[in-house]
Legacy VTK file of the C-alpha trace (Angstrom):
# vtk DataFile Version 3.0
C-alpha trace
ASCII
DATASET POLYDATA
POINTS 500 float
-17.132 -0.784 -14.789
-18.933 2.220 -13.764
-18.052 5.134 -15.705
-17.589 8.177 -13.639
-18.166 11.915 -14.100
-14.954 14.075 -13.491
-15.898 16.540 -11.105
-14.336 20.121 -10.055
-15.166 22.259 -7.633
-17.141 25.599 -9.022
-16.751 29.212 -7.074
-16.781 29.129 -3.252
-19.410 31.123 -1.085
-17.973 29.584 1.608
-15.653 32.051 4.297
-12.024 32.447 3.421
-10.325 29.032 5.548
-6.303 30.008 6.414
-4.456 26.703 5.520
-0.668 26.886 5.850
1.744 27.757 3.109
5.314 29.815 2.217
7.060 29.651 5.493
4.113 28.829 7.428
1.725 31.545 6.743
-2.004 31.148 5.909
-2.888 30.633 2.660
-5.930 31.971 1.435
-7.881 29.142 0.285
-10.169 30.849 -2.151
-7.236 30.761 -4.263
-7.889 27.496 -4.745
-11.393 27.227 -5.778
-12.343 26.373 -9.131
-10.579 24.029 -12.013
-6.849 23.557 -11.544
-4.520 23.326 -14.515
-1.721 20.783 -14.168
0.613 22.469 -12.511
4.006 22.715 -14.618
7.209 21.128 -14.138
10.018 22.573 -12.130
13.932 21.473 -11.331
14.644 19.877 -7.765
17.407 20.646 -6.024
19.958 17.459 -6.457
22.389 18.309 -3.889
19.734 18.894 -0.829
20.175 16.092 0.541
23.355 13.528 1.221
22.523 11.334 -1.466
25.310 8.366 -1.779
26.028 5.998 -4.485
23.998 2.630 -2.543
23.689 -0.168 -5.707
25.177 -2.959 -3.859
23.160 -1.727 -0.677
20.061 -1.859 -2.773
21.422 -5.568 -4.559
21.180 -7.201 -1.609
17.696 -5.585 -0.692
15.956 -6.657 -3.568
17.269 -10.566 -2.582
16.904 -13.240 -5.589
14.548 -11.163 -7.512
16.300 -7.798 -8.510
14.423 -5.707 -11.594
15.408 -6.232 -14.863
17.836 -3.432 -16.853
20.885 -1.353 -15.332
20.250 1.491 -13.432
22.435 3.150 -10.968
20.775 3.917 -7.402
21.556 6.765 -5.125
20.329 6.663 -1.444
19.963 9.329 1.941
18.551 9.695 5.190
16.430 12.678 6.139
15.224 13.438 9.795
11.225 14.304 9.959
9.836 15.490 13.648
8.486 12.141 15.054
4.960 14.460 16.356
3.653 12.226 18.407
-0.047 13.188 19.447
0.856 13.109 23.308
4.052 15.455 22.474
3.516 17.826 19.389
6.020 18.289 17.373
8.817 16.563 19.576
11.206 13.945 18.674
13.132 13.420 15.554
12.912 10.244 13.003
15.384 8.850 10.015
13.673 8.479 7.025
15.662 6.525 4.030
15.283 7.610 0.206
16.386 6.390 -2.852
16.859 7.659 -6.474
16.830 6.492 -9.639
16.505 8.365 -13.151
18.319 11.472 -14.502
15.316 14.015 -15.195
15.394 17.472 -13.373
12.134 17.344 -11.944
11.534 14.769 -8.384
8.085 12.049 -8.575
7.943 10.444 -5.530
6.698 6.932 -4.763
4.857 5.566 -1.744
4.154 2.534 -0.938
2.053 0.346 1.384
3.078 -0.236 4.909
2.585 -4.221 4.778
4.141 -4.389 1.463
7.935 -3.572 -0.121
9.630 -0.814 1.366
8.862 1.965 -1.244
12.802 2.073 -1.862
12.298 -0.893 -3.050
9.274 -0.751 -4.884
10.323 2.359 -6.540
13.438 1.140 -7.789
11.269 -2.310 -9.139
8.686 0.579 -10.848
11.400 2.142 -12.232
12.337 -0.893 -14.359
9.233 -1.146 -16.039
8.373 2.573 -16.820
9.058 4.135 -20.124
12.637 5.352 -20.386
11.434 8.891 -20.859
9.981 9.205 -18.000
13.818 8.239 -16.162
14.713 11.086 -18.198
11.787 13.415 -17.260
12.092 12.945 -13.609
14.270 11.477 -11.180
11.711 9.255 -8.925
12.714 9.171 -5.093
10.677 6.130 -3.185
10.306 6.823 0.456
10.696 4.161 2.768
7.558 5.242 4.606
8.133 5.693 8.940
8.187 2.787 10.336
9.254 0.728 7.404
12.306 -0.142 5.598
15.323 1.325 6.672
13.228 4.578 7.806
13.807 3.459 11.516
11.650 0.737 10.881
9.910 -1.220 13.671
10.154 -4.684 14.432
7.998 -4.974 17.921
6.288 -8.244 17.171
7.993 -11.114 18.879
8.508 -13.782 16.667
6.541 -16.129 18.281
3.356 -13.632 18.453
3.749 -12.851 14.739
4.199 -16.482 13.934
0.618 -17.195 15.909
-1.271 -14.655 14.387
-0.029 -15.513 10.597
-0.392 -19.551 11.658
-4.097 -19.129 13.136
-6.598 -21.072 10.860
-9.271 -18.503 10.371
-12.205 -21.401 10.696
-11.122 -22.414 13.696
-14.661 -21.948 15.819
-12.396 -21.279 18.674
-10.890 -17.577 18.617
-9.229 -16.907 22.152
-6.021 -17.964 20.642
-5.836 -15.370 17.994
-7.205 -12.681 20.867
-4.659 -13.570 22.961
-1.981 -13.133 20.363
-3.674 -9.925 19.336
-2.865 -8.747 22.661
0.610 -9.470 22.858
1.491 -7.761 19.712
-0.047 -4.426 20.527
1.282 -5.099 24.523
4.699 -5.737 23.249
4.547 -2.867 20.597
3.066 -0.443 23.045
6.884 -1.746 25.279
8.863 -1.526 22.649
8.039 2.051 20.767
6.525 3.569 23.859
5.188 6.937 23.287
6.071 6.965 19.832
3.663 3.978 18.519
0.957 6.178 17.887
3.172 8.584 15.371
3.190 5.933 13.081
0.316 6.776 10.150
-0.854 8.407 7.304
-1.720 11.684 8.575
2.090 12.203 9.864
3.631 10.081 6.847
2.341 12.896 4.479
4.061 15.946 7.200
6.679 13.827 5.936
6.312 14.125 2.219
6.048 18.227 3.061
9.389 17.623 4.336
10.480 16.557 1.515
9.221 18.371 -0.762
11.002 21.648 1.022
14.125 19.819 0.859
13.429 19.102 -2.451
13.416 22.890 -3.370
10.238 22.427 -5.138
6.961 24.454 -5.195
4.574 21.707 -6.019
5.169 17.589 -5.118
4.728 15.178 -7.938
4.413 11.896 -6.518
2.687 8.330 -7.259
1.305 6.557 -4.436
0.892 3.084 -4.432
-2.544 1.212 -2.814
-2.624 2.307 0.824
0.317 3.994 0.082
-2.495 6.619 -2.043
-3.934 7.750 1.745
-0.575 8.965 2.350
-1.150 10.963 -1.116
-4.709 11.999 -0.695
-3.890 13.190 2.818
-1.123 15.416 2.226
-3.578 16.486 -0.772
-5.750 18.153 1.901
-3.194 19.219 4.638
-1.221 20.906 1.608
-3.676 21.691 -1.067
-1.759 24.761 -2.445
1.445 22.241 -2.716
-0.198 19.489 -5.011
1.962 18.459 -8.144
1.007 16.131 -10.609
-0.162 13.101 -9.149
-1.217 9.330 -9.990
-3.104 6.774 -7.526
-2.872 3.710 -8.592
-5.274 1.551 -6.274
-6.749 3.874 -3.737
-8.477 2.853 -0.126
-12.122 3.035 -0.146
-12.918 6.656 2.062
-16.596 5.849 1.959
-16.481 2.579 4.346
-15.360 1.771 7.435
-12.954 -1.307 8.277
-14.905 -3.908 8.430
-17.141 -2.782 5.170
-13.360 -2.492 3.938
-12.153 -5.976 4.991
-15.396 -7.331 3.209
-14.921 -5.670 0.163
-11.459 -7.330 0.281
-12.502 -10.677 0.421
-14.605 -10.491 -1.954
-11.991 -9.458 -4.504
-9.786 -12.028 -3.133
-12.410 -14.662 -4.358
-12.602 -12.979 -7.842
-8.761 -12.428 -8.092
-8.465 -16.106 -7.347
-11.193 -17.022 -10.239
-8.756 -14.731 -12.773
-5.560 -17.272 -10.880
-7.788 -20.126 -11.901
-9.062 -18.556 -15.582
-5.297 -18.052 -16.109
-4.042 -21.327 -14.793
-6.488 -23.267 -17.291
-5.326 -20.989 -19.983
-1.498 -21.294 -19.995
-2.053 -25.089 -18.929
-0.610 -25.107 -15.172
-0.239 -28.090 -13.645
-3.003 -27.202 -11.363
-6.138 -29.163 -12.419
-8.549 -27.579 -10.197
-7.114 -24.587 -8.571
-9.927 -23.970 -5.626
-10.172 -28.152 -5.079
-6.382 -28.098 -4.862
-6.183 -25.596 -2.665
-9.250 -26.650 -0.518
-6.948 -30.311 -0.354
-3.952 -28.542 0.519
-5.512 -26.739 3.651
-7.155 -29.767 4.466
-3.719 -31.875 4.391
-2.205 -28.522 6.257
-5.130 -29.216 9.338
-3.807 -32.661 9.998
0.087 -32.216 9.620
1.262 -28.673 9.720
4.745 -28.296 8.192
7.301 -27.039 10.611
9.527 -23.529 9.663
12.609 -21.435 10.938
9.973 -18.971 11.387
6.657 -19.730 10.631
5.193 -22.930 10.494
2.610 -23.425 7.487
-0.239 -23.797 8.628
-3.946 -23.903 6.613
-3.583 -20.143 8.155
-0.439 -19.265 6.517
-1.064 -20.709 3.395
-3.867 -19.031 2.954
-1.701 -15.749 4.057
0.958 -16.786 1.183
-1.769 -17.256 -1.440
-3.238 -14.020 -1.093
0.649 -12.319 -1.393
1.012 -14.344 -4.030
-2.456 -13.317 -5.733
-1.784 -9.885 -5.251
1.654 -9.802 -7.474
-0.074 -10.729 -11.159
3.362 -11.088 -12.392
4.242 -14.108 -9.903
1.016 -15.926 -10.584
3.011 -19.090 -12.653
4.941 -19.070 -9.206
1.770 -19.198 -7.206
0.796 -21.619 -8.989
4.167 -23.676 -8.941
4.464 -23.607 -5.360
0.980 -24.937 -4.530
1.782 -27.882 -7.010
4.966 -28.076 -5.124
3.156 -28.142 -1.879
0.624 -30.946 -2.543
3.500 -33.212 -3.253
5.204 -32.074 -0.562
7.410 -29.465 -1.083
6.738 -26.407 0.781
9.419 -24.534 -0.313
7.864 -22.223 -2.574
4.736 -20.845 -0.351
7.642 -20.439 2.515
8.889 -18.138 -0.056
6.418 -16.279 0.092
5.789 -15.654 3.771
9.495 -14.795 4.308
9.105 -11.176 3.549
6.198 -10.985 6.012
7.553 -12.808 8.875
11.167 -12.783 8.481
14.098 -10.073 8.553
15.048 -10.961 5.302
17.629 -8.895 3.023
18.089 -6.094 5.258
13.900 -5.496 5.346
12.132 -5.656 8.150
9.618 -7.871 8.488
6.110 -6.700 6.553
3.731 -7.501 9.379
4.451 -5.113 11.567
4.083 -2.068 10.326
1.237 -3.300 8.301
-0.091 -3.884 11.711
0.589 -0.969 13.560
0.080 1.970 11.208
-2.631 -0.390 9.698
-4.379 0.449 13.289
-3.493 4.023 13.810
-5.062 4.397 10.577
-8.609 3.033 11.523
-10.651 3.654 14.635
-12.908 0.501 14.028
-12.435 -1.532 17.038
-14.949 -5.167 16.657
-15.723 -6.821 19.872
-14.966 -10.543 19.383
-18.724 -11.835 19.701
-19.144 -9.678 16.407
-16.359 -10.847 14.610
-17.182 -14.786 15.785
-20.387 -13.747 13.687
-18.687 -11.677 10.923
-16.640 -14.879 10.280
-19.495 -17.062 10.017
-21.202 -14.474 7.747
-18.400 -13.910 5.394
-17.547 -17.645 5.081
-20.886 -18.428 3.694
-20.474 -15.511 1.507
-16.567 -15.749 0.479
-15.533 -19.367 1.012
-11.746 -19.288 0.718
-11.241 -16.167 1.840
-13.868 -14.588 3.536
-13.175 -15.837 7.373
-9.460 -14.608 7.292
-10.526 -11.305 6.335
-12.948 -11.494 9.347
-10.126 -12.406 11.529
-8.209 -9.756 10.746
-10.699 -7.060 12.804
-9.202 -9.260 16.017
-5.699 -7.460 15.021
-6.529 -3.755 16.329
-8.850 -4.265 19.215
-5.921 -3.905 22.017
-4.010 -0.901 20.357
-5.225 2.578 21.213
-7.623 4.007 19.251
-6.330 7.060 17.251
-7.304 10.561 17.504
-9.456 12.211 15.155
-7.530 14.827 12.712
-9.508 17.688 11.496
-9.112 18.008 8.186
-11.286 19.906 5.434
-12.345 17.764 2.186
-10.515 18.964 -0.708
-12.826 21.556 -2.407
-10.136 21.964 -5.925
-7.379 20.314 -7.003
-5.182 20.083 -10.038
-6.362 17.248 -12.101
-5.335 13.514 -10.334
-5.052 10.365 -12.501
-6.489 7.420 -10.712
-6.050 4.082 -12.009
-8.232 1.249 -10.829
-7.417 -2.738 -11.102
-11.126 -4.947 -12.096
-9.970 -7.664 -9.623
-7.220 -6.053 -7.210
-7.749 -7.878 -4.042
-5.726 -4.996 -1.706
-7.740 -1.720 -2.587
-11.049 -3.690 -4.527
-11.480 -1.283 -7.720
-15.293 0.066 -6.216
-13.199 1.466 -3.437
-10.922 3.306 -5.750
-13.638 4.640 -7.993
-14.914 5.942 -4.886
-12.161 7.503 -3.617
-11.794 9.476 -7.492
-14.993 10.549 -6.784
-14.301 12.742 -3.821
-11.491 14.126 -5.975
-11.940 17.064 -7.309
-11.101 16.825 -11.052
-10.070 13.544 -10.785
-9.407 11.262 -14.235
-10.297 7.490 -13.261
-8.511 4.635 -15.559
-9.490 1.199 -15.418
-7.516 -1.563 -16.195
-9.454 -4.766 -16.542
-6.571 -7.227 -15.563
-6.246 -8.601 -12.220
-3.567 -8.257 -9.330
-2.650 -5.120 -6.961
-1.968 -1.894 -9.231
-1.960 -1.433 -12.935
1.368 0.738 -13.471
3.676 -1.361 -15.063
1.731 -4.056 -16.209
-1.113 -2.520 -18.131
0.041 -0.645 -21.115
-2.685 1.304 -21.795
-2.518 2.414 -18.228
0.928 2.719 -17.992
0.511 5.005 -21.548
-2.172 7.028 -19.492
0.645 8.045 -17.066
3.291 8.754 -19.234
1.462 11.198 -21.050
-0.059 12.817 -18.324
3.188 13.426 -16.153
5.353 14.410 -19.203
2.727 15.985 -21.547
0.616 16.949 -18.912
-2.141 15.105 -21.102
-5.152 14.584 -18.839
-7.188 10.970 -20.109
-10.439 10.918 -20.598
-12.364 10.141 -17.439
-13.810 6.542 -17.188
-11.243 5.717 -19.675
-11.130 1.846 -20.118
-8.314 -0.195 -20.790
-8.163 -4.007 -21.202
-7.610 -6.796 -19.807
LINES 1 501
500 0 1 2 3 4 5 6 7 8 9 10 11 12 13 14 15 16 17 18 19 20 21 22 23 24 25 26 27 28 29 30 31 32 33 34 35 36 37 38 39 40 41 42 43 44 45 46 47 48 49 50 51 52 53 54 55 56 57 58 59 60 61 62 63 64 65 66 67 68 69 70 71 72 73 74 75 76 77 78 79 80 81 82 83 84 85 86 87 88 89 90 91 92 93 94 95 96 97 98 99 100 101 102 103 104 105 106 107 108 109 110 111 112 113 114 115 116 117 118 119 120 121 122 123 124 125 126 127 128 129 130 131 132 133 134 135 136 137 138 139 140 141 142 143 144 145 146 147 148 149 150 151 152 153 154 155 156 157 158 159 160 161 162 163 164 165 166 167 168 169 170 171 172 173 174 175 176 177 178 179 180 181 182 183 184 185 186 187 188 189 190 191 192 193 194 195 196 197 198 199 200 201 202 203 204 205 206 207 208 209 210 211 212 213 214 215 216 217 218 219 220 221 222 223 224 225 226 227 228 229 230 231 232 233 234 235 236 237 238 239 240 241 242 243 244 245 246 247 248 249 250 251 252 253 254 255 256 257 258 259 260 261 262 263 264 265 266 267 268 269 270 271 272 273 274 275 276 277 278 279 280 281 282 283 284 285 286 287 288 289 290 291 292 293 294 295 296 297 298 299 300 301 302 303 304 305 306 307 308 309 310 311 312 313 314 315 316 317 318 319 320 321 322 323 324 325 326 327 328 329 330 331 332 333 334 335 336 337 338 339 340 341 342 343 344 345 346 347 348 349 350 351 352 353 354 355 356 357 358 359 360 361 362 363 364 365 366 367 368 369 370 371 372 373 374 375 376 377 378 379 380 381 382 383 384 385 386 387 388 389 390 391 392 393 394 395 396 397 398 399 400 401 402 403 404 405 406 407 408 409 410 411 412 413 414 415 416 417 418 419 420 421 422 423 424 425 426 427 428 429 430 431 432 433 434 435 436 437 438 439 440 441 442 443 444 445 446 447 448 449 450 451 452 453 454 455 456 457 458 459 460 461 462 463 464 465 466 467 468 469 470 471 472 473 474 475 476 477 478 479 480 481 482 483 484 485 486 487 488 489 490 491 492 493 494 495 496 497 498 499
């Protein structure tokens, strides 16, 4: 791993640039040059908001796999302006938060679009952080807009989803998968009307400013999560004078653009699958030969697909539940389980692992579609087909399990509007950001991260060299890293290493 140089921002000879700040008014940004301390902790206001006790609510939102330990959930709405970019500041939107912990001072949590609701995700996090930290902070997760129970969306008809998560990504023949492409952004486009294009990063963290004045607090201390980090680093610029102490763990690559993205991903697909395989032959899975297995399964898949309730699994879809099943290192025995399962027969367990993507399951909207649509609004790459035919071909040779339905995946966005530019100004100082990176983390591919530390000002990079999607929680030296930092304000080392 490459070790990285922290760097900070030295004295400005640049003009004076108003940013907004107490009630609105400009902000003198010079202010802000130079080295940041981290900023100190202060009380949030606990009554702000119309927080309710919501433990059975959340019980039956975390399904058949609940988080280990007691803890007692609280949960509220709070109404953001929906700010469209053809209507400015019009429209209102619900936005659902829950808490868990006792400290005095708020951490938020965001999450990913196409994965858990960060309500839920929080509240899993929660289990496996140290107990002073519960007693530190109180940590809100934000059901990001669009997901969860924050109004979210569910435009996809079934059918289209079920196509585009079905579609065998070697297929030489791609007009199906346009066509279905289509649909979903046509039917979208129907069902949220002028408000499909509100639904991204840059208005997710005018969001997180909401909250933070609801909050009552100065600064905003918050975690994001993989994609759910551009949410972070965004409100990082549009609020630079408002930035608490705050830890990235995965971040999206800012350096590339979607398709150099997709590649990278597929790439550390096929090295998070060699760590699956490493693994398997270590604890002594019944899988002999993980990448022959799975190269049977697909091939018994393209002769007889297995018929669903709402997906049918497909060599498409299988390859969809491996790579959710990759990405969670903690589920890798049932990865492995289920494909066991599934070359005698028994589907049952990938299925379980689709569900959350395809299906309303426990009060959760299906994954897909936000992780489509705010996937798009965050991305102006739009790929003719002729160059993704190639791309496919390319990658294939390059990343032979997983290369082609990475490739694919550039089909998604071409019919949804391209979004408009937001002017933003890099962030020129910053108090000091802890960025952890995963060696083989298949969602946000740890060169990506390392880049995105580097346009941090002050940034401390951690790398864990496990495998799976995020370190927090699973690596203890990582984990450590955090604790100290956003209780002892204890900044590591950058290019601190932690193993496997």
């Amino acid at each position: 791993m490459s070790v990285l140089t922290a760097c900070s921002a030295g004295p400005s000879n640049r003009p004076v640039i108003a940013v907004k700040g107490e009630e609105n008014q400009p902000v003198d940004q010079s202010a802000l040059a130079g080295p940041q301390p981290v900023p100190p902790l202060s009380e949030y206001k606990k009554d702000s908001l119309a927080w309710s006790p919501c433990n059975e609510q959340m019980k039956d939102r975390f399904g058949s796999n609940p988080p280990q330990g007691e803890q007692t959930y609280e949960c509220a709405r709070m109404t953001v302006v929906l700010d469209p970019p053809g209507r400015p500041g019009r429209g209102t939107l619900g936005i659902a938060l829950m808490r868990v912990g006792t400290g005095k001072s708020a951490l938020v949590v965001v999450n990913e679009p196409g994965g858990e609701p960060g309500t839920i995700k929080a509240a899993r996090l929660a289990a496996t952080l140290p107990k002073d930290l519960l007693s530190t902070y109180t940590i809100i997760g934000v059901d990001r807009r669009g997901t969860g129970r924050s109004d979210g969306m569910s435009c996809v008809p079934q059918a289209t989803r079920a196509q585009l998560v079905e579609y065998d990504p070697t297929e030489t023949e791609q007009s199906n998968l346009v066509v279905a492409a289509g649909d979903a952004a046509q039917e979208c486009v129907l069902d949220l009307e002028g408000r499909l294009t509100a639904f991204d990063s840059w208005r997710a963290a005018a969001d997180l400013e909401r909250l933070r004045d609801y909050l009552g607090t100065d600064r905003l201390n918050a975690i994001g999560l993989g994609e759910g980090s551009r949410v972070i680093t965004t409100y990082a610029q549009r609020y630079p004078n408002r930035i608490g102490r705050t830890v990235l763990d995965g971040a999206p690559d800012p350096t590339l653009d979607q398709v150099g993205v997709l590649e990278s991903r597929a790439a550390a697909a096929e090295a998070t699958f060699a760590a699956f395989a490493t693994d398997c032959k270590t604890r002594g899975c019944a899988l002999a030969n993980p990448r022959e297995d799975v190269q049977a399964l697909l091939g018994q898949l393209r002769t007889n697909r297995v018929r669903g309730e709402y997906v049918d699994l497909t060599a498409g879809s299988a390859l969809n539940a491996i790579l959710t099943g990759l990405e969670d290192r903690s589920r890798w025995p049932q990865l492995a389980d289920a494909l066991v399962k599934a070359r005698a027969g028994d589907t049952s367990g990938l299925f379980a692992l689709l569900d959350p993507i395809v299906n309303d399951l426990d009060d959760n909207p299906p994954r897909f579609d936000a992780g489509l649509v705010i996937g798009c609004n965050d991305t102006a790459t739009r790929i003719p087909p002729d160059r993704v035919k190639a791309l496919t071909a390319d990658w294939q040779s390059k990343h032979a399990l997983f290369g082609a339905v990475f490739a694919r995946q550039l089909l998604h966005c071409n019919p949804f509007p391209p979004p408009k530019a937001e002017k933003v100004d890099a962030l020129k100082s910053a108090p000091p950001i802890v960025v952890l990176s995963t060696a083989n983390d298949l969602s946000t591919p740890a060169a990506g991260t390392e880049h995105a530390a580097q346009r941090l000002p002050g940034s401390a990079l951690v790398g864990w060299q496990g495998s799976g999607h995020g370190a927090l929680g699973l690596s203890g030296c990582a984990t450590t890293a955090v604790r100290d930092y956003l209780i002892d304000a204890k900044v590591p080392s950058n290019g601190t290493v932690c193993p496997p």
